[in-house]
KOLROKE-631908 format. One record per residue (C-alpha): residue number from 1; x, y, z. Coordinates in nm, 2 decimals. Layout:
BEGIN
seq=NUM X=X Y=Y Z=Z
...
This chain:
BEGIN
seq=1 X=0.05 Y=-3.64 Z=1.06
seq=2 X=0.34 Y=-3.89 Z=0.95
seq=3 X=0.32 Y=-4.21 Z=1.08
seq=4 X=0.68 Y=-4.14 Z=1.29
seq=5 X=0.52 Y=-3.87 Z=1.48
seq=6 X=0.19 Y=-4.00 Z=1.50
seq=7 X=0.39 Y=-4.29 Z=1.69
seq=8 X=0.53 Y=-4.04 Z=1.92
seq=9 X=0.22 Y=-3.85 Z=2.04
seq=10 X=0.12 Y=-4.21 Z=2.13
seq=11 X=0.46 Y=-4.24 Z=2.29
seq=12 X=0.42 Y=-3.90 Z=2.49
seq=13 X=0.03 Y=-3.93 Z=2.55
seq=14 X=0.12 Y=-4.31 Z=2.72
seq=15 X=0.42 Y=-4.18 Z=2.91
seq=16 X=0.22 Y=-3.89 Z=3.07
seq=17 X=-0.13 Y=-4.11 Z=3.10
seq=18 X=-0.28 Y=-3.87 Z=2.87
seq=19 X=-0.46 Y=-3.93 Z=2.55
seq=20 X=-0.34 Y=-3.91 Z=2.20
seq=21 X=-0.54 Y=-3.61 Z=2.13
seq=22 X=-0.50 Y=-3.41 Z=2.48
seq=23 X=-0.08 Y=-3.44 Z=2.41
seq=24 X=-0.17 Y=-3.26 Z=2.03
seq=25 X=-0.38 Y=-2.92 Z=2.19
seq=26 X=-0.15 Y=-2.91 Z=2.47
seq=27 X=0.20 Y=-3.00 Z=2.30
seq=28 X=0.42 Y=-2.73 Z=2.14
seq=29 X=0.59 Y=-2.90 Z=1.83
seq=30 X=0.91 Y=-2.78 Z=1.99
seq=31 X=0.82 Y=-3.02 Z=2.30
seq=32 X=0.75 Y=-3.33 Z=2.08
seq=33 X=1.08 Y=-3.24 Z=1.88
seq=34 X=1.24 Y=-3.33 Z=2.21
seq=35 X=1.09 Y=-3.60 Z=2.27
seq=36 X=1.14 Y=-3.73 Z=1.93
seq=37 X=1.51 Y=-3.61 Z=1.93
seq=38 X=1.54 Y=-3.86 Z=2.32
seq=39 X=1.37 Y=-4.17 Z=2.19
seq=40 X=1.58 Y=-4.13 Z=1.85
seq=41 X=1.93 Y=-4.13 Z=2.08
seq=42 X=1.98 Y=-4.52 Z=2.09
seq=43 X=1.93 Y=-4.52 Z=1.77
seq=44 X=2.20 Y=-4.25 Z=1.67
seq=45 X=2.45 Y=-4.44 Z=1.87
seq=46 X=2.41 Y=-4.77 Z=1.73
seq=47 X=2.73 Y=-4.84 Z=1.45
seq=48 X=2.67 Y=-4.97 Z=1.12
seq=49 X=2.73 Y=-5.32 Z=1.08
seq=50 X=2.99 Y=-5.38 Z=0.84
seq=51 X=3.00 Y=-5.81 Z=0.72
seq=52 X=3.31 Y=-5.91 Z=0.55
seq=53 X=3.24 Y=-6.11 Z=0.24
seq=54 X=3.30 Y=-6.39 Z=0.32
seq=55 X=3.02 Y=-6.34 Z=0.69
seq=56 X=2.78 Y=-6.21 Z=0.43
seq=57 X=2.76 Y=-6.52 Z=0.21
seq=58 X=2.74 Y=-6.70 Z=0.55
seq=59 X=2.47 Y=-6.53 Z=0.63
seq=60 X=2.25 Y=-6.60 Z=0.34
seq=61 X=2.34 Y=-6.95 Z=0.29
């Protein structure tokens, strides 16, 4: 498994009380790809943050 989805069987299995390994045999992939497409929502919403120049150099210094 890839680590992102390997964190989200440990997502699901700690949400439903259920082990890692109990939320694999009893999951369908289609189940964890909704789970994985809800805890991925914040993070589709968020904008870009755009610096101008001149708060970039800011930033670093």
């Amino acid at each position: 498994m890839t680590a992102p989805v390997t964190r989200l069987v440990f997502a699901v299995a700690a949400h439903l009380h259920m082990t890692a390994g109990a939320v694999r045999q009893t999951m369908t992939a289609h189940e964890l790809m909704c789970w994985g497409y809800l805890f991925a929502a914040p993070a589709r919403e968020q904008q870009p943050l755009v610096l101008s120049v001149e708060d970039e150099i800011n930033a670093w210094g």
